[in-house]
Structure formats: C-alpha cells, structure tokens
C-alpha positions in Angstrom: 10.3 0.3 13.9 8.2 -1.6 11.2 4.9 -3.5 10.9 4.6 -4.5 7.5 1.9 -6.7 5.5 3.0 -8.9 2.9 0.2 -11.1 1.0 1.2 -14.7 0.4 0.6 -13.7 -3.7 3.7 -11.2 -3.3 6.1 -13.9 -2.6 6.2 -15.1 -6.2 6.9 -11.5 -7.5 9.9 -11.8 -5.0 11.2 -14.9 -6.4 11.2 -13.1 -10.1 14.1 -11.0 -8.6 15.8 -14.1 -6.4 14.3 -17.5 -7.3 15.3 -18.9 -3.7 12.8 -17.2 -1.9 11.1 -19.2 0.8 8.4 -18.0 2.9 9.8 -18.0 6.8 6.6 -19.1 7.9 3.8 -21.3 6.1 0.5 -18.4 6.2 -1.7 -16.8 4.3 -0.2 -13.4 5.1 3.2 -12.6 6.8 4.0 -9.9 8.9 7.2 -8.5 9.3 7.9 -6.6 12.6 11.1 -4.8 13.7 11.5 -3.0 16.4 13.9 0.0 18.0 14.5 2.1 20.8 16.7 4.8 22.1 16.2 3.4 25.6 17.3 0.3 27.4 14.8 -1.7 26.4 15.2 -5.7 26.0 13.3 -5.1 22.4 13.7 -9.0 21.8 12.2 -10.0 25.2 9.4 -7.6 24.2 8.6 -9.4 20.8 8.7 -12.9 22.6 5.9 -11.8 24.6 4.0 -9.8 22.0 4.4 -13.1 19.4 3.4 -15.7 22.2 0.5 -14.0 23.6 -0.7 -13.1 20.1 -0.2 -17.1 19.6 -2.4 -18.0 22.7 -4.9 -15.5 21.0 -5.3 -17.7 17.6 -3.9 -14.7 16.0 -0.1 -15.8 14.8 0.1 -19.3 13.6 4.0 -19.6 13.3 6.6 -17.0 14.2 10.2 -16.7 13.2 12.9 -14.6 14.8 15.7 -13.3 13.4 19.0 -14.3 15.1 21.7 -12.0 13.2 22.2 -9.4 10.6 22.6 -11.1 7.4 18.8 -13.0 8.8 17.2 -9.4 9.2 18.4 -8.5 5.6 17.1 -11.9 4.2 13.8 -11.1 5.4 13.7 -7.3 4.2 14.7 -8.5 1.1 11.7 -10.2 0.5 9.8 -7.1 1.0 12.2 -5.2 -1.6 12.2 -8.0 -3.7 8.3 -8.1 -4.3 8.4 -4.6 -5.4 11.2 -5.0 -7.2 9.3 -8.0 -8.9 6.2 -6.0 -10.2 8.7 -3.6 -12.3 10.3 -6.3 -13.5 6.4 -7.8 -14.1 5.3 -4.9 -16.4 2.6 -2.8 -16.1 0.4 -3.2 -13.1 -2.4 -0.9 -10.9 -0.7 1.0 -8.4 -2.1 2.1 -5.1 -0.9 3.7 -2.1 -4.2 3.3 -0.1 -5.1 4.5 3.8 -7.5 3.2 6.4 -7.4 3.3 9.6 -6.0 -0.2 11.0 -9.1 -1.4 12.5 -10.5 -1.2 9.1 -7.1 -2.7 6.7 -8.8 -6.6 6.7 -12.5 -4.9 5.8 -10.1 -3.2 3.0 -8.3 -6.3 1.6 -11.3 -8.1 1.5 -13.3 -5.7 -0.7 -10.7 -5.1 -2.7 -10.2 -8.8 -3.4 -13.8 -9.2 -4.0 -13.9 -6.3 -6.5 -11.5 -7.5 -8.7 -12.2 -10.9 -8.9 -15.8 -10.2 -9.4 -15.5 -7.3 -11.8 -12.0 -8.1 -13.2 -11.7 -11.9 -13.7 -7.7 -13.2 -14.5 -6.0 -10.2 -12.8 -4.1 -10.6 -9.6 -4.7 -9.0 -6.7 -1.3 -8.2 -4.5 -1.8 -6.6 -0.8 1.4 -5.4 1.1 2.7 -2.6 3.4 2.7 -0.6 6.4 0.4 -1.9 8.4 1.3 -0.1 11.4 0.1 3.3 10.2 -2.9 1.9 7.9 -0.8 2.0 4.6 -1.6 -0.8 1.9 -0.6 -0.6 -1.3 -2.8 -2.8 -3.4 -2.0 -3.4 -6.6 -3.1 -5.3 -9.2 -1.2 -7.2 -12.0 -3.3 -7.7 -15.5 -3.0 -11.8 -17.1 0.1 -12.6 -18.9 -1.3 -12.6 -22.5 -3.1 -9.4 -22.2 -1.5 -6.8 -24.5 -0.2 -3.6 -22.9 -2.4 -1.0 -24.0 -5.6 -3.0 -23.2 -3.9 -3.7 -19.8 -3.8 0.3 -19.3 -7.5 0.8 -20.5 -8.7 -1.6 -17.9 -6.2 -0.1 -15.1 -7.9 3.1 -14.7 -11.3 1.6 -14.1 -9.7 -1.1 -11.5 -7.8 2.3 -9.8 -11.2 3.9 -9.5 -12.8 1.3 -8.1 -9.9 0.8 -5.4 -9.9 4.4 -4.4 -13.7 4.4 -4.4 -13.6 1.1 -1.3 -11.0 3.6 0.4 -12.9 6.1 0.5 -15.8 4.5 2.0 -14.2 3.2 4.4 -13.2 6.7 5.5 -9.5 6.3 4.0 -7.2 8.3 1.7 -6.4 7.7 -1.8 -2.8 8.5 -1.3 -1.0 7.9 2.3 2.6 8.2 1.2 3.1 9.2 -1.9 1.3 12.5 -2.4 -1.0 13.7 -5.2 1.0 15.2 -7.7 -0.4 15.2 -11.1 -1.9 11.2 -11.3 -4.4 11.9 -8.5 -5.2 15.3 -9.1 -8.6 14.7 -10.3 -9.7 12.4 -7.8 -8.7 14.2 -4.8 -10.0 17.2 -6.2 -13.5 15.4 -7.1 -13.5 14.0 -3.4 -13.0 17.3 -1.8 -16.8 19.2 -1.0 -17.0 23.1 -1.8 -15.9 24.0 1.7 -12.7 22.1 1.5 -11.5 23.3 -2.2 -12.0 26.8 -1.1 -9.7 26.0 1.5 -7.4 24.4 -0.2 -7.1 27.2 -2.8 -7.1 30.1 -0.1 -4.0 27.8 1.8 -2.2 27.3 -2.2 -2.8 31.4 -2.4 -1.2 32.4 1.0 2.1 30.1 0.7 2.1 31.0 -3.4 0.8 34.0 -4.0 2.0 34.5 -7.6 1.7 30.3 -8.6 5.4 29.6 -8.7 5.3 26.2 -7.2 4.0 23.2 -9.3 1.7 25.2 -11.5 -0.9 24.1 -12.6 0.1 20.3 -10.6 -2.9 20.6 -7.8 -5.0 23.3 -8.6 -5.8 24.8 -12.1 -5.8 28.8 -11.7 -9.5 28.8 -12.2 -10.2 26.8 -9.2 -7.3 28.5 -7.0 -9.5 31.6 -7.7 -13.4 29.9 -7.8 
C-alpha cells in the first residue's frame, strides 16, 4: 500500500524525463494511493468510499481511478519521473524529513515560508510518503546560479529545513539513515543522556569499532 504526496511544482521535474506528462487531476497537490491486501477485500470498493466521503468533506477536489495496469504504471511514473527529473536538474537540497502526519501541512508550509523569505529564486519541491510522515523537501537553486555558489547556499537552506523538523518534534532523516552527511546534526541534536547511550549501544554490538568507523561516532565520543 502507498499514500504518497506529490507537490504540483514536481510535475515539471517529471516532464524533464517525459515531456507528456499531464497531471490526472487539476490541484494544488496530488495524492497517490494504492492499496493491497492478503485478504478478500473489495480494495476498489474501499477507495470509492474513502475518495467520495473525503469529497463530501471538501477535502479531495477531483479523483481519478486507475482502471488497468499500464494506468497504475502511468501514474507511478510520475512519481519516479520527478525524482528522476531533479538528477537530471543538477544540484539541488536534499531532504528526507519526518513528522508526524498531523503535523506534514504545518511542515510544508514553513518550509515554503523559509525559503521564499530567506532564499528568494529557489524552488521549493514537497513529495513523499505521506502515510508514515515522510517528506522529502527539496530545494532546487535558479537556473543561472553557478554550481559552487549553489552548494554554499545549500547547506544553510539544509539547516534551516532540519531545524522546522525538529521543532516540530520530527526527524532529520526518516528513510535514509545518517551515514556520514548527517552525522553532525544528529549528533548536535542528541542531549548528554542520549549520546551516552548511543555510544554504550555502538560499544556492546562493536566492541573493537569494526563497523563504519569513524561513520557515527568519533572514538572520543564512543568513549566520552
């Protein structure tokens, strides 16, 4: 099953990978929902009702459904597409941002507000899985400005978008770990209580530092 986010922005990065790309619906935002089951469940009688109550709520404005295969691939591919668009874009701010769901359109919204307030000419995207509180925001830098500039700027627009996470009681990484780009501000965010933790739980499952050395946690702060 799937309840993904795709901001109405994202479509053009889409269309830089297939140039026919047409929104299925006319919206601000589009969701795309698919659902499974191992039991005997009439999963499309159970969308009609979800998507026409929802509509009697003010809270879908148009729906589409898909009615074969090669329909449900057309409307994944947008989803790829966009992602595949930003590569093809150049450098951009990447994010893999958690909230809980209640709080994604408080997210969005100051996120939006950040950049266009502290970062003028960039362009905000918002996509992703919605259904467990995963957005990945991103954030493309103008046309004309020259890579290494672009980069500069990045890190203080990545800051900022991890600092309206976190106060919003998020994560700065929901799917795609720490590793080595986000060591430093996980680390930062952690209080005493949960480093020490941390290093005791990185000292019992690698005692002698075999794993990723160095990736996580420094030996001075495995042993602080």
């Amino acid at each position: 099953s799937a309840f993904e986010i795709i901001g109405d922005e994202c479509l053009d990065l889409a269309r830089l990978i297939d140039p026919e790309t047409v929104a299925p619906v006319a919206a601000p935002v589009q969701v795309l929902i698919e659902l499974s089951s191992s039991a005997l469940v009439d999963l499309n009688a159970v969308l009609v009702g979800f998507l026409a109550g929802a509509m009697e709520k003010g809270l879908v404005s148009d729906a589409v459904l898909a009615t074969s295969g090669a329909q449900a691939k057309g409307f994944w591919a947008i989803r790829e597409g966009l992602v595949e668009g930003q590569a093809k874009r150049g450098y951009h701010v990447r994010t893999d941002l958690s909230v809980r769901i209640s709080d994604i359109p408080a997210l969005i919204e100051r996120a939006r507000r950040f950049v266009a307030a502290e970062h003028p000419g960039w362009t905000p995207l918002a996509y992703g899985h919605a259904g467990d509180g995963n957005i990945h925001f991103n954030v493309l830098p103008p046309l004309d400005l020259p890579d290494a500039r672009a980069r500069a700027r990045g890190a203080g627009i990545t800051a900022g978008l991890y600092d309206i996470a976190v106060r919003l009681g998020g994560s700065i990484s929901a799917e795609h770990g720490i590793g080595r780009s986000r060591g430093r501000e996980f680390w930062s965010g952690l209080s005493p209580v949960h480093r020490r933790l941390v290093a005791t739980l990185k000292d019992a499952f690698d005692p002698t530092g075999l794993m990723n050395p160095g990736c996580l946690l420094r030996s001075t702060e495995m042993h602080s």
